[in-house]
MDTraj code that builds the backbone (N, CA, C; nanometers):
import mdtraj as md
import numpy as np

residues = "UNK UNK UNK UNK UNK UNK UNK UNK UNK UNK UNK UNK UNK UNK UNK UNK UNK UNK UNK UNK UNK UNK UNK UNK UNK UNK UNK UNK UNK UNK UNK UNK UNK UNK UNK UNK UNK UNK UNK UNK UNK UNK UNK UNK UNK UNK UNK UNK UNK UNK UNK UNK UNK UNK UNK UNK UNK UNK UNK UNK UNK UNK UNK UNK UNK UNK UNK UNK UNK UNK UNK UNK UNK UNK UNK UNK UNK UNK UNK UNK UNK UNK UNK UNK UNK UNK UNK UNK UNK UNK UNK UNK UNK UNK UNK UNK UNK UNK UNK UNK UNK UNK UNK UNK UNK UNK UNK UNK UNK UNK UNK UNK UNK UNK UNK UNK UNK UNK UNK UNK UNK UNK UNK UNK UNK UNK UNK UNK UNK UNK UNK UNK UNK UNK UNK UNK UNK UNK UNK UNK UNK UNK UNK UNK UNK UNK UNK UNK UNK UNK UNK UNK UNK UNK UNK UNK UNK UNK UNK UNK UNK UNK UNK UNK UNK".split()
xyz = np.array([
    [-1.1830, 0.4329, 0.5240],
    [-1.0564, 0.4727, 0.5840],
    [-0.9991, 0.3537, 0.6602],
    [-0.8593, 0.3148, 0.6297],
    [-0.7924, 0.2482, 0.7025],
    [-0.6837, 0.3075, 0.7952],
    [-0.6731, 0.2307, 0.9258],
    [-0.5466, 0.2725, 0.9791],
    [-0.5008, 0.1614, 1.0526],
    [-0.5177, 0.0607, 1.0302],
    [-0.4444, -0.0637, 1.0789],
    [-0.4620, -0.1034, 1.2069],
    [-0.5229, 0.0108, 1.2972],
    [-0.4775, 0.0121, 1.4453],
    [-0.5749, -0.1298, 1.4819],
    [-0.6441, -0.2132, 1.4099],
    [-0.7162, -0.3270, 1.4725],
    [-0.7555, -0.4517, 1.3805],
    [-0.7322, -0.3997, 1.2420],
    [-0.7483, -0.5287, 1.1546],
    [-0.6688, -0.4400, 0.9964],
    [-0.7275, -0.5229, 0.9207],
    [-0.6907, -0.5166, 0.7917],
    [-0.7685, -0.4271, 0.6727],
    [-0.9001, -0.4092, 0.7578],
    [-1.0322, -0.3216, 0.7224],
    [-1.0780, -0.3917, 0.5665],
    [-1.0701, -0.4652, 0.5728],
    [-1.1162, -0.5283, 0.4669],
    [-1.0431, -0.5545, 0.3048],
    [-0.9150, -0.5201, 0.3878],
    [-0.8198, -0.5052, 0.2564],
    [-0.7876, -0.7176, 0.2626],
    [-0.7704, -0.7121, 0.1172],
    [-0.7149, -0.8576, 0.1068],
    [-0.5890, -0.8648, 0.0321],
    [-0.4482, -1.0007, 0.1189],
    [-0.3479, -1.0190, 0.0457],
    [-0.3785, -1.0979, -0.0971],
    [-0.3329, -1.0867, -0.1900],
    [-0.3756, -1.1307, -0.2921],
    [-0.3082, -1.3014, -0.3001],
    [-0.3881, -1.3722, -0.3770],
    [-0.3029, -1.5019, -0.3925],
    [-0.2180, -1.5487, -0.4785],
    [-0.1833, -1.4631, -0.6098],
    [-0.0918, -1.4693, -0.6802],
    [0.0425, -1.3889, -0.6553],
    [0.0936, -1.3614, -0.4842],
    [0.1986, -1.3239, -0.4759],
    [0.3005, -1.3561, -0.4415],
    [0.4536, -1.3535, -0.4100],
    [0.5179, -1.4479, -0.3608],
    [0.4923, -1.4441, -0.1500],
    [0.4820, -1.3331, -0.1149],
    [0.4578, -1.2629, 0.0160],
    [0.3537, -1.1834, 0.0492],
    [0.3678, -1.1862, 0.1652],
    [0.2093, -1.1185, 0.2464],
    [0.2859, -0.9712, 0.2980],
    [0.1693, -0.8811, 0.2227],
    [0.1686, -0.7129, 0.3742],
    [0.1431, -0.7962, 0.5166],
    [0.2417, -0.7438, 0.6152],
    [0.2132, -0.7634, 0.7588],
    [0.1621, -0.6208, 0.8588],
    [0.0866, -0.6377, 0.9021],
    [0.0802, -0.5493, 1.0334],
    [0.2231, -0.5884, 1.1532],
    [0.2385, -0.4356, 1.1890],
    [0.3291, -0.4511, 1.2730],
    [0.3271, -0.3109, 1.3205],
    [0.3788, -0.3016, 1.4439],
    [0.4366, -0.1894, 1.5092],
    [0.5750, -0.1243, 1.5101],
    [0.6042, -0.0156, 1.5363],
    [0.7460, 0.0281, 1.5649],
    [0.8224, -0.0555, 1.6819],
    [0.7697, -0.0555, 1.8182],
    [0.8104, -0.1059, 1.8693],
    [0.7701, -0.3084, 1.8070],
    [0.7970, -0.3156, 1.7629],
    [0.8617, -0.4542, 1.7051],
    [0.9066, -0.5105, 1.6224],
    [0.9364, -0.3609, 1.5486],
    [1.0783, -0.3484, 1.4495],
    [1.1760, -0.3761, 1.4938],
    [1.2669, -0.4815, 1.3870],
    [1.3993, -0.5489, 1.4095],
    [1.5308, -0.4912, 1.3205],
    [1.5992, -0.5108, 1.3307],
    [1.7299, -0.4402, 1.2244],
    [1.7265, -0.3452, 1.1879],
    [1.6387, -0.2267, 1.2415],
    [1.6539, -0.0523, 1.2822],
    [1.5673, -0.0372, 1.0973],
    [1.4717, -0.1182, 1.0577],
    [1.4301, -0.1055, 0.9313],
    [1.2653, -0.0342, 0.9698],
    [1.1959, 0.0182, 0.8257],
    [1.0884, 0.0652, 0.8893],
    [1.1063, 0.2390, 0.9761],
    [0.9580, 0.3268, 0.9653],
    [0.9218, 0.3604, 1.0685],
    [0.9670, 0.3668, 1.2166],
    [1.0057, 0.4743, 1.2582],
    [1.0126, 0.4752, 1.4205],
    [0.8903, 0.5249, 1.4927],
    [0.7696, 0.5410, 1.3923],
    [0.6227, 0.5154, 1.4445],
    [0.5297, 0.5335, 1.3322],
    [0.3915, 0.4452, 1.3723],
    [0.3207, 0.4760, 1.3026],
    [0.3110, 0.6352, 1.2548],
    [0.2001, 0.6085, 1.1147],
    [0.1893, 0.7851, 1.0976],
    [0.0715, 0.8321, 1.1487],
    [-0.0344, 0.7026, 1.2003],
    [-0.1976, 0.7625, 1.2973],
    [-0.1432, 0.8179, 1.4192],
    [-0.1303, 0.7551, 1.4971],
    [-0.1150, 0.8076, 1.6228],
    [0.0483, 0.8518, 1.6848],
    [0.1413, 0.7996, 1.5624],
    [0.3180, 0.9015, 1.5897],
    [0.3659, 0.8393, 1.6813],
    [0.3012, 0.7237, 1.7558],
    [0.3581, 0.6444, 1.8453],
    [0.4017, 0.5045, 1.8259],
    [0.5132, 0.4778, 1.9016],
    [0.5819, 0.2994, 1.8472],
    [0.4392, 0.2041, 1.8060],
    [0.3535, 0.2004, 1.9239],
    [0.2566, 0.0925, 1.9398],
    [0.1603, 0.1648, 1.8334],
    [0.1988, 0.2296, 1.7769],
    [0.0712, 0.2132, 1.6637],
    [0.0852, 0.1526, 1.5263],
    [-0.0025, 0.0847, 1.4236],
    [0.0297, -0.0205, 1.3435],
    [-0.0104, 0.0611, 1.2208],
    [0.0744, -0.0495, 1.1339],
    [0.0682, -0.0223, 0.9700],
    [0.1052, -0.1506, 0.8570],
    [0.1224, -0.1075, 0.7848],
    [0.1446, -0.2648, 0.6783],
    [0.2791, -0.2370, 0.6611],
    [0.3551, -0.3594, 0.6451],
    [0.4725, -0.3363, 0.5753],
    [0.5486, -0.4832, 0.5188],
    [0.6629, -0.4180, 0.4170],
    [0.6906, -0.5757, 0.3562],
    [0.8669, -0.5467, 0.4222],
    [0.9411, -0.6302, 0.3714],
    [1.0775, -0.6064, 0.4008],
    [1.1408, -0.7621, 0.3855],
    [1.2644, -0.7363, 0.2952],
    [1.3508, -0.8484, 0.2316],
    [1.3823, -0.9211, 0.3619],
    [1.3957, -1.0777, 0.3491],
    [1.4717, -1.1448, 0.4236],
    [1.5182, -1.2960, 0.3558],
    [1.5790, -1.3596, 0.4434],
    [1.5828, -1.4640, 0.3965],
    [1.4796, -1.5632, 0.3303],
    [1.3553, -1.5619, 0.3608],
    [1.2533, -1.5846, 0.2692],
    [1.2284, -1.5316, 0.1274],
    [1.2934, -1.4260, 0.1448],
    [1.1933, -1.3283, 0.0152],
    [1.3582, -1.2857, -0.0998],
    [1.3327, -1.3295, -0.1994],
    [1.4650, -1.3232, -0.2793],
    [1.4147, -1.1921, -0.3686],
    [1.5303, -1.1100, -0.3959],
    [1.5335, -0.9413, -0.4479],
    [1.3784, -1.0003, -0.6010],
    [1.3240, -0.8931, -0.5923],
    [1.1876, -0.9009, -0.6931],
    [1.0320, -0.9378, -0.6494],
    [1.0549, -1.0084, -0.5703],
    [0.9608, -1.0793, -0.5438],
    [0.8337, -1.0125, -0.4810],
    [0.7435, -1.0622, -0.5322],
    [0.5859, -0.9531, -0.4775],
    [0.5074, -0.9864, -0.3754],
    [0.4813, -0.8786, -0.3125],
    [0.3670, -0.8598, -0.1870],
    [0.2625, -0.7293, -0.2633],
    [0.1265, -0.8847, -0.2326],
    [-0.0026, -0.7495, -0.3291],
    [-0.0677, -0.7413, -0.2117],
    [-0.1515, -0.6662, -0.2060],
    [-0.2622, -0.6295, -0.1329],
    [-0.3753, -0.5264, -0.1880],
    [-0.5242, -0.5786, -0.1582],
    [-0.5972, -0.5488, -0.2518],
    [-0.7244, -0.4709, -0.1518],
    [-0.8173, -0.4255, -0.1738],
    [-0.8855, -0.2744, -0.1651],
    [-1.0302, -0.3765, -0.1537],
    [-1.1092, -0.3250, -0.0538],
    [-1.2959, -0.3852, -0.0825],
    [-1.2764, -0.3339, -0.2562],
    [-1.3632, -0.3938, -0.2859],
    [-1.4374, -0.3797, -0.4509],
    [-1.5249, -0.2388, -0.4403],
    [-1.5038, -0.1192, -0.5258],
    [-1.5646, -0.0086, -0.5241],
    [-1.6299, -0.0317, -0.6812],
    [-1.7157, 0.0281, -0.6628],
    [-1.8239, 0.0513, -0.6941],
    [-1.8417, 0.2122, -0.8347],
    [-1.8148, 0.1549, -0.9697],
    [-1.8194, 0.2766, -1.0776],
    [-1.9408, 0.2986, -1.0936],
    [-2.0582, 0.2116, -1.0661],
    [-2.2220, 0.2118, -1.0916],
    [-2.2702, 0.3481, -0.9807],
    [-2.1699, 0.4137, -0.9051],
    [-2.2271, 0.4758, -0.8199],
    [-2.2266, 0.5768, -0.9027],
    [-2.2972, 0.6691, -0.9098],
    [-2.3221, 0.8408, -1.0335],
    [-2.2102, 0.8987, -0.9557],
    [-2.1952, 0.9105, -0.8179],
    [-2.0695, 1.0309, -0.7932],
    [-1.9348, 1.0101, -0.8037],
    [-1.9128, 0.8327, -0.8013],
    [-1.7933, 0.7917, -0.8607],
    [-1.7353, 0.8376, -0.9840],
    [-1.8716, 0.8397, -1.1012],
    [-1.8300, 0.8122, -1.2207],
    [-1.8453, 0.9797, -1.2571],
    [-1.8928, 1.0971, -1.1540],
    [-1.8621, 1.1828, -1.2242],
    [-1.7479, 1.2762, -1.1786],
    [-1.7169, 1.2500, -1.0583],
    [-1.6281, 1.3523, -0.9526],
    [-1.4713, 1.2377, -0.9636],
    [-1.5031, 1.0991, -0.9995],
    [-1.4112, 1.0699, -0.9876],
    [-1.2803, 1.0486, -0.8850],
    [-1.3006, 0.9133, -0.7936],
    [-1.2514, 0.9184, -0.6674],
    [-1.1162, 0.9222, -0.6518],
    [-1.0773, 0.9178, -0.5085],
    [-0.9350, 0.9580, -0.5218],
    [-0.9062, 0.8625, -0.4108],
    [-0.7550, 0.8027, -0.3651],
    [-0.7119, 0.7626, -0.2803],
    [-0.6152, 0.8638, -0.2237],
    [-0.6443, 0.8635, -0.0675],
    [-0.5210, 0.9404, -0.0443],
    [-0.4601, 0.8166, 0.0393],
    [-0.2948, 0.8720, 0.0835],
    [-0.2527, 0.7249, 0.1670],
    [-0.1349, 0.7638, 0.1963],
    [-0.0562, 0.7227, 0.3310],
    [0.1080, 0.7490, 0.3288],
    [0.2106, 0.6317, 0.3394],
    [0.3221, 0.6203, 0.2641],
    [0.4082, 0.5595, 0.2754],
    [0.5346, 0.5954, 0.2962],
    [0.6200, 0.4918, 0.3468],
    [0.7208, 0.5070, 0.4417],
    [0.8779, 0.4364, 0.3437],
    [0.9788, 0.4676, 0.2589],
    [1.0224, 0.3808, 0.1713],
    [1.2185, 0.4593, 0.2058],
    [1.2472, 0.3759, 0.3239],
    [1.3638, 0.3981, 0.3394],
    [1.4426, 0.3121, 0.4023],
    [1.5966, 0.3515, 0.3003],
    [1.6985, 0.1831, 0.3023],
    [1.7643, 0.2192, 0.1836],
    [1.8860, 0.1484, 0.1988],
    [1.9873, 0.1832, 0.0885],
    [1.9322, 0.0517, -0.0199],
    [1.9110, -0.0319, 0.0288],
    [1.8225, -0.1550, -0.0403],
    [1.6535, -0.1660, -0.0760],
    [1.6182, -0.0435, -0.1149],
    [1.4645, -0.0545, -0.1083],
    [1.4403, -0.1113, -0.2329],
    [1.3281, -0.2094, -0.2892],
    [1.3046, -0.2207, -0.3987],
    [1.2042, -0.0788, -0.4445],
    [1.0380, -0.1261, -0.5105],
    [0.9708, -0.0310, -0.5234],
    [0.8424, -0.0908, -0.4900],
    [0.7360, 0.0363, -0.4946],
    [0.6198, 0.0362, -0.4486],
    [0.5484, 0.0586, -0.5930],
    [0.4325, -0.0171, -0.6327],
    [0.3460, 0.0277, -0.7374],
    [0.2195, 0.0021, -0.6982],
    [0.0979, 0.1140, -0.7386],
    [-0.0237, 0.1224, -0.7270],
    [-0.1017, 0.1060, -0.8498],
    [-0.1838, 0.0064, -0.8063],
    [-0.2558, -0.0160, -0.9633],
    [-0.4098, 0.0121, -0.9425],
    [-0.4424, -0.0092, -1.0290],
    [-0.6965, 0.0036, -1.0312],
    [-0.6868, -0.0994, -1.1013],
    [-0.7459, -0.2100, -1.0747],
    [-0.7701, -0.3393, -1.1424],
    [-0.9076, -0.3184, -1.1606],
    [-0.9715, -0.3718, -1.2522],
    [-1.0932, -0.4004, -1.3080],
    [-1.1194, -0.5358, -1.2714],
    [-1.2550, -0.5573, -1.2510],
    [-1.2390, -0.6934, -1.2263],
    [-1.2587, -0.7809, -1.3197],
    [-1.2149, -0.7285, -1.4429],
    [-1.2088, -0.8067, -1.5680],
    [-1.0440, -0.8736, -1.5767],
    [-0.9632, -0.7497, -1.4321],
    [-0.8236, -0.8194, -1.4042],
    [-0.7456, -0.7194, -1.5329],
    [-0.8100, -0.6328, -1.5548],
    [-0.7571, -0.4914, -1.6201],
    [-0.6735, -0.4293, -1.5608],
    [-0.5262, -0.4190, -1.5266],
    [-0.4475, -0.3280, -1.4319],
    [-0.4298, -0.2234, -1.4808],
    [-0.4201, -0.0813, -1.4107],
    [-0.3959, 0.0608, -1.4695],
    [-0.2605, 0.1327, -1.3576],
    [-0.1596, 0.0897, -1.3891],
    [-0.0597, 0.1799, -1.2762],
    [-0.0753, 0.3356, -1.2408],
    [-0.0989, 0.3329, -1.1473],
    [-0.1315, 0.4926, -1.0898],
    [-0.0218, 0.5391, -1.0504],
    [0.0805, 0.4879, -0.9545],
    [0.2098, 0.5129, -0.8982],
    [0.3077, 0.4141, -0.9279],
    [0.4179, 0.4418, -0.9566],
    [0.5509, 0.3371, -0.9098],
    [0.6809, 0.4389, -0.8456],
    [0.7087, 0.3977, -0.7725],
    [0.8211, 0.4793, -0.6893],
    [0.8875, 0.3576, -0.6412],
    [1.0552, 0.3755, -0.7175],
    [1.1421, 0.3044, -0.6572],
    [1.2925, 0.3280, -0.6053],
    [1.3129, 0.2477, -0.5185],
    [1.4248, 0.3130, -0.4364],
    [1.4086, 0.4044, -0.3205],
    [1.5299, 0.4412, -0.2454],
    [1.4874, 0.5340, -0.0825],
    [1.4225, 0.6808, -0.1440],
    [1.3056, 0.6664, -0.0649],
    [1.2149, 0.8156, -0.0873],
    [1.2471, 0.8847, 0.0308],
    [1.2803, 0.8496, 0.1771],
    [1.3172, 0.9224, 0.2410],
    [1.3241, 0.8794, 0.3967],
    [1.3422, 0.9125, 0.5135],
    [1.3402, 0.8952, 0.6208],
    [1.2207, 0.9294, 0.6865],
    [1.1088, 0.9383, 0.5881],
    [0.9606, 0.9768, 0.6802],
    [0.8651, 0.9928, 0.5902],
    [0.6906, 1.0072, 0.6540],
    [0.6113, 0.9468, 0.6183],
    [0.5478, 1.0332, 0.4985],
    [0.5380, 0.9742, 0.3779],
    [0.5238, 1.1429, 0.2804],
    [0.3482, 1.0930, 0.2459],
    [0.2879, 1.2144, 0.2303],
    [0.1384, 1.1361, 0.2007],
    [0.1305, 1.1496, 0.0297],
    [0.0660, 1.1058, 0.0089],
    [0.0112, 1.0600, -0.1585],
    [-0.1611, 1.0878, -0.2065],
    [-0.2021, 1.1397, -0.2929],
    [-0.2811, 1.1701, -0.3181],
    [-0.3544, 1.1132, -0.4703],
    [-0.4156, 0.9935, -0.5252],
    [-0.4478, 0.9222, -0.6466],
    [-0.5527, 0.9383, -0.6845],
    [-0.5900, 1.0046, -0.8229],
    [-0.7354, 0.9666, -0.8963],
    [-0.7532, 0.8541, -0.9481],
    [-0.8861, 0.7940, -0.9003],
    [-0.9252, 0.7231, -0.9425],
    [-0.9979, 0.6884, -1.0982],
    [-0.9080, 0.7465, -1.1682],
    [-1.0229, 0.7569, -1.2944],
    [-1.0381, 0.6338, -1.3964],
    [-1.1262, 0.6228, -1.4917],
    [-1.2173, 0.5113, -1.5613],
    [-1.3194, 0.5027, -1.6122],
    [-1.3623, 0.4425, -1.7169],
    [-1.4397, 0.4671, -1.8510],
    [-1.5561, 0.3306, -1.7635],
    [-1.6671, 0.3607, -1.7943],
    [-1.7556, 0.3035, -1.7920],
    [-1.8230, 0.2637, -1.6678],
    [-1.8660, 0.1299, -1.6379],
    [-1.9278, 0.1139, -1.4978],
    [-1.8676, -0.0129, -1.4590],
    [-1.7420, -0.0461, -1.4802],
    [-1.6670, -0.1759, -1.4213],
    [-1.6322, -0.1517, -1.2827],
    [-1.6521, -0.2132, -1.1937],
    [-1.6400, -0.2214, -1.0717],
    [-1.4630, -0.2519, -1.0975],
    [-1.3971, -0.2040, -0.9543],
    [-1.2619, -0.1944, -0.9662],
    [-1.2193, -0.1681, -0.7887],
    [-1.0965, -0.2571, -0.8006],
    [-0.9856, -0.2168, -0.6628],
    [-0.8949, -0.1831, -0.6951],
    [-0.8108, -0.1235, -0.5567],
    [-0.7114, -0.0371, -0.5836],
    [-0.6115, -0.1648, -0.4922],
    [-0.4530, -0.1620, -0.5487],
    [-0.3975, -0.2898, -0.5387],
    [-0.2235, -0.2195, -0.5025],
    [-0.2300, -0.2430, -0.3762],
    [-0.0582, -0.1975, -0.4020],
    [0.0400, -0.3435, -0.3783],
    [0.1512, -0.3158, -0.4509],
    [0.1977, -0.3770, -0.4750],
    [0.3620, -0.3496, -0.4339],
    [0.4141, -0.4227, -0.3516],
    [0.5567, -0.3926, -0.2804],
    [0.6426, -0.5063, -0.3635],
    [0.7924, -0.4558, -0.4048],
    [0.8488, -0.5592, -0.4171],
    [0.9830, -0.5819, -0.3492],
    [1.0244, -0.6229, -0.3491],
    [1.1859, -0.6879, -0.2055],
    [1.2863, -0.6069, -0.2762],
    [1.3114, -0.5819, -0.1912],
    [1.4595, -0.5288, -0.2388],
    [1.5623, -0.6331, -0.2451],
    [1.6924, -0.5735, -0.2614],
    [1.7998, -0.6164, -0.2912],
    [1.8854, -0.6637, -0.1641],
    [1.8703, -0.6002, -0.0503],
    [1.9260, -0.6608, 0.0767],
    [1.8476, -0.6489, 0.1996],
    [1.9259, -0.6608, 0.3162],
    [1.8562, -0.6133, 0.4534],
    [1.8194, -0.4426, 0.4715],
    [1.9204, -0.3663, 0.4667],
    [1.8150, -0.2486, 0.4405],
    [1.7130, -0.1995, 0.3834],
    [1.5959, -0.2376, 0.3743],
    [1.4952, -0.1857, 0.3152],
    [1.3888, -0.2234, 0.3775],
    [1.2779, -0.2052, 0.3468],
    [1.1301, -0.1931, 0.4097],
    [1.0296, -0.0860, 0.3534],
    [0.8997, -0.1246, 0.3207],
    [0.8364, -0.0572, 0.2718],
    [0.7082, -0.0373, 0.3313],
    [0.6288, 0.0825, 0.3956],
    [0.5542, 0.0952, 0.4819],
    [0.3870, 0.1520, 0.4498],
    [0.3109, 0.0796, 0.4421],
    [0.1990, 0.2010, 0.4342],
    [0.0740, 0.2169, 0.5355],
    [0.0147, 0.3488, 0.5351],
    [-0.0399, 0.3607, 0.6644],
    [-0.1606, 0.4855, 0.6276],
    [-0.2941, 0.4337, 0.6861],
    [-0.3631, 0.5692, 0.6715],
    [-0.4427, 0.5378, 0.5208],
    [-0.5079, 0.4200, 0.4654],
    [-0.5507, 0.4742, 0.3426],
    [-0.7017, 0.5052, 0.3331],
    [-0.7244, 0.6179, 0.2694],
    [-0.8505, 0.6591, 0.2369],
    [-0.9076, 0.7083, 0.1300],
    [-1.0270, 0.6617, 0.1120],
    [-1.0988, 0.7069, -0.0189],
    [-1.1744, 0.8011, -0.0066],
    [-1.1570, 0.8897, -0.1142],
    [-1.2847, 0.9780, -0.1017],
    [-1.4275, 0.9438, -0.0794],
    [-1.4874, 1.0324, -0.0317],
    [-1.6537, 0.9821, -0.0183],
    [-1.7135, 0.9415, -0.1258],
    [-1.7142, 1.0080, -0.2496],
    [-1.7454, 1.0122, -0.3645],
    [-1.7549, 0.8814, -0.4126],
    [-1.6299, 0.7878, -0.3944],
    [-1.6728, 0.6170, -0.3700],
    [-1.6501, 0.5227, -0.2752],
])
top = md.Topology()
chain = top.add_chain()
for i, resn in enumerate(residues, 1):
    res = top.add_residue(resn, chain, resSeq=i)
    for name in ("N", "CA", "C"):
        top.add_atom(name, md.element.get_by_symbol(name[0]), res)
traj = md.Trajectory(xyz[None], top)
């Protein structure tokens, strides 16, 4: 389980992207973009990841972030089949989109989610199977991309795996 409130929990930005997920708070949100609080604790000062267009980041451009390495060799993985649950935050007249992938570490991608454009003014939760043939070890990889102007921002907060892996 992640919730941002103190590190990154072992999630890694990937190095083939153009931009990094940041931690940040409500209260140090700029241009009224984003969250008016985390979704752990509902308060400004609580943290989450998020990407958001600027003058650095030209419309397309990717922010990955990647998952510890789980484990298909485990028997309850491979028979119950794990799940991610997780919430994101995707509102702005300029949002690009959000996609969730299961990489293999053969570098096999499997899209689980893509949602693009404004989903709404608040935090909706998400619920993903993890499913997969064999015993390849695999992460789960989201992937933000920039929108088109200053309104937008894309938020996520809260992710957890089932026990099962």
């Amino acid at each position: 389980h992640c919730n941002f409130e103190f590190d990154l929990c072992g999630w890694k930005q990937d190095e083939n992207d153009d931009f990094d997920w940041n931690l940040r708070t409500s209260s140090t949100a700029k241009m009224a973009t984003g969250p008016a609080t985390d979704h752990t604790l509902q308060e400004p000062s609580g943290h989450y990841i998020f990407i958001k267009s600027s003058v650095l980041q030209l419309p397309g451009q990717r922010a990955r972030i990647s998952s510890p390495v789980l484990s298909r060799r485990n028997k309850n993985c491979k028979v119950c089949m794990g799940v991610i649950l997780f919430y994101y935050y995707m509102y702005g007249d300029d949002i690009g989109s959000l996609t969730v992938y299961q990489r293999t570490m053969s570098k096999h991608e499997k899209i689980l989610l893509k949602l693009t454009g404004n989903q709404g003014n608040f935090w909706q939760r998400k619920a993903l199977i993890l499913a997969g043939d064999g015993d390849e070890d695999f992460q789960v990889v989201f992937e933000g991309i920039a929108g088109k102007g200053p309104r937008d921002g894309i938020a996520l907060d809260d992710l957890t795996f089932s026990k099962e892996c």
